[in-house]
Structures are given as C-alpha cells and as structure tokens.
C-alpha positions in Angstrom: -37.9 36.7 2.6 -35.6 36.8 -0.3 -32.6 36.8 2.2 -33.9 33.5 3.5 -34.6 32.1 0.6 -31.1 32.9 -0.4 -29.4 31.8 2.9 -31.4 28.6 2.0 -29.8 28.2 -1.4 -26.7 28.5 0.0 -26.4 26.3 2.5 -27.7 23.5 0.2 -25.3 24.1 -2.0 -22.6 23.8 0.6 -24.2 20.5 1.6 -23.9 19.1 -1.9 -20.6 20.5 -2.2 -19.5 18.6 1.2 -21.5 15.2 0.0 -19.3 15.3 -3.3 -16.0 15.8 -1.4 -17.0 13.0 0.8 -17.5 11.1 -2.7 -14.2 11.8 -3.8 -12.2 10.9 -0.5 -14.3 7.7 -0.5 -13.6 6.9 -3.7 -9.6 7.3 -3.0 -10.2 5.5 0.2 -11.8 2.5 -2.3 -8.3 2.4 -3.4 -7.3 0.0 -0.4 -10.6 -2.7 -0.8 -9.7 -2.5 -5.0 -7.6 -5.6 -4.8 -10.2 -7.8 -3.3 -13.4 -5.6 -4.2 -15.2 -3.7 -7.1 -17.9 -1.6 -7.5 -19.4 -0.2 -10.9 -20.7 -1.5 -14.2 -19.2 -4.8 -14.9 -18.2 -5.0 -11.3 -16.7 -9.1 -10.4 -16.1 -10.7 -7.9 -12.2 -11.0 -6.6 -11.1 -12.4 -3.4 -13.8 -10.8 -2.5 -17.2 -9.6 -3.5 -18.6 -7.0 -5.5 -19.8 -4.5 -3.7 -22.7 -3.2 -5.8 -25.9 -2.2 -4.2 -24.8 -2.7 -0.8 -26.7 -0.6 0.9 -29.5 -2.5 2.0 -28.2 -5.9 0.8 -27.9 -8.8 3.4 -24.4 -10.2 4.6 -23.4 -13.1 2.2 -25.6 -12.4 -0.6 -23.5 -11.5 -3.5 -24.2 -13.3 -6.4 -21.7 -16.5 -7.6 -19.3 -15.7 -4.5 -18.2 -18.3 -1.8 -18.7 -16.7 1.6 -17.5 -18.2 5.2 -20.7 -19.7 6.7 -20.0 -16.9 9.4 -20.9 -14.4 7.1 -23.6 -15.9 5.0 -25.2 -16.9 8.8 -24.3 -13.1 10.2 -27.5 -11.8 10.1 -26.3 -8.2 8.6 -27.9 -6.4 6.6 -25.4 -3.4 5.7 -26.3 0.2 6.1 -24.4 2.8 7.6 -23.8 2.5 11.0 -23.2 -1.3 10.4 -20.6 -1.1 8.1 -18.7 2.0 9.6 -18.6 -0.4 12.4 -17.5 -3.6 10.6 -14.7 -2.1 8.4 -13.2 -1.0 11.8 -12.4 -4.2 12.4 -14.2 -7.1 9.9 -12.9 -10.1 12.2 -14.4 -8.5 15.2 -18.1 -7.9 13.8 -17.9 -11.0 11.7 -16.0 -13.6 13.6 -14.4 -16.2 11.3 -15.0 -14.9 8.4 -12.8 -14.8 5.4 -12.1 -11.3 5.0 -8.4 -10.3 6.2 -8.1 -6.3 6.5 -6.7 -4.3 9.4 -9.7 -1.9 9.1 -10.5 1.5 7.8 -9.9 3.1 12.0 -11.1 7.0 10.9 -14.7 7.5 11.4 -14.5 10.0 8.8 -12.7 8.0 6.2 -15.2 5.0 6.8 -18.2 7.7 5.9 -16.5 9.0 3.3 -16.4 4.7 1.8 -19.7 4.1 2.3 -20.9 7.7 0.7 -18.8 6.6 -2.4 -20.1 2.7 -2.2 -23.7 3.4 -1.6 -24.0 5.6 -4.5 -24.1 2.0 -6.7 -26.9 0.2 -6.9 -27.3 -3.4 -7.7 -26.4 -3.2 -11.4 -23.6 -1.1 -11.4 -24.9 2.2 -12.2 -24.7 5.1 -9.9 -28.0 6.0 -8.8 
C-alpha cells in the first residue's frame, strides 16, 4: 500500500513538473504574438487583442477592439483543440480576417501557448 501510494505521489509530481515546463516554453513561445498581443494584469489591446481569459471566450469578443466581421461572425469559441488548430494557420481557420502570422506549425509548441495563455483568466490574473 504505501508503495502505491508513493508511486502515486510521484507520478503527480512529475505531471506538475511537465505542466510547468510546458508553462515556461509557452510563455517563451508568447514572445512571437507579444508585438500584436498581451496577456496579464493591465493587458491592452495592440494590433491585436488581449488575450485574457480566452479559454472559453467567443471569437471577436474582446473588449474595445475592432475585429474583421470574419472573425466577430466565425462562430469560435476557443479551447484547445480550436486554437492549436487556428494558430497553425489563422487565415486558413478564419478566412479574411485581420490577423497576419505564418503560424505557430509544432503541435507541441502550440500546446505549450495555450497552457501558458489559458492560465489568465478574464481580469488578468493567473488563475
């Protein structure tokens, strides 16, 4: 029993260890949306919006920022799976819209984005 319950430990702290290195690269990875985007406490918009509390938000929502009637009219409401598959290729998901970026092509770098972005909830603050 106590051998299981120490396996157990273990391999959740591994996972937490793995979840804050995929924090870390996403963060890094940020570094290429941080001249159009923010994220954070007292997060603006740029070129383009910020991305606080995005997880779960709908396409076109942000607050005070003037999206392409292809976005605001996308139907999108960003999780996962939808935005590993947009920042691929934005123009492809979203056609006409605004947003000009070759894409984020590594599924593992895209996962390690949205683990860093969806740890900010609508004000700022990391949940």
């Amino acid at each position: 029993m106590k051998l299981l319950f120490a396996s157990t430990a273990l391999i959740a702290a591994m996972i937490q260890v793995a979840q804050a290195q995929d924090v870390a690269a996403g963060e890094q990875s940020f570094k290429k949306c941080f001249p159009c985007h923010s994220v954070g406490e007292g997060a603006k918009n740029k070129v383009g919006p910020e991305l606080n509390g995005l997880d779960g938000r709908h396409s076109g929502t942000a607050p005070d920022f003037s999206y392409s009637d292809a976005n605001k009219n996308s139907g999108l409401t960003w999780d996962e799976a939808t935005f590993k598959d947009y920042i691929k290729d934005p123009r492809a998901k979203i056609p006409n819209t605004k947003m000009i970026f070759p894409g984020i092509k590594s599924e593992k770098e895209a996962g390690d984005l949205w683990a860093y972005l969806k740890q900010f909830g609508p004000d700022g603050k990391k949940k």
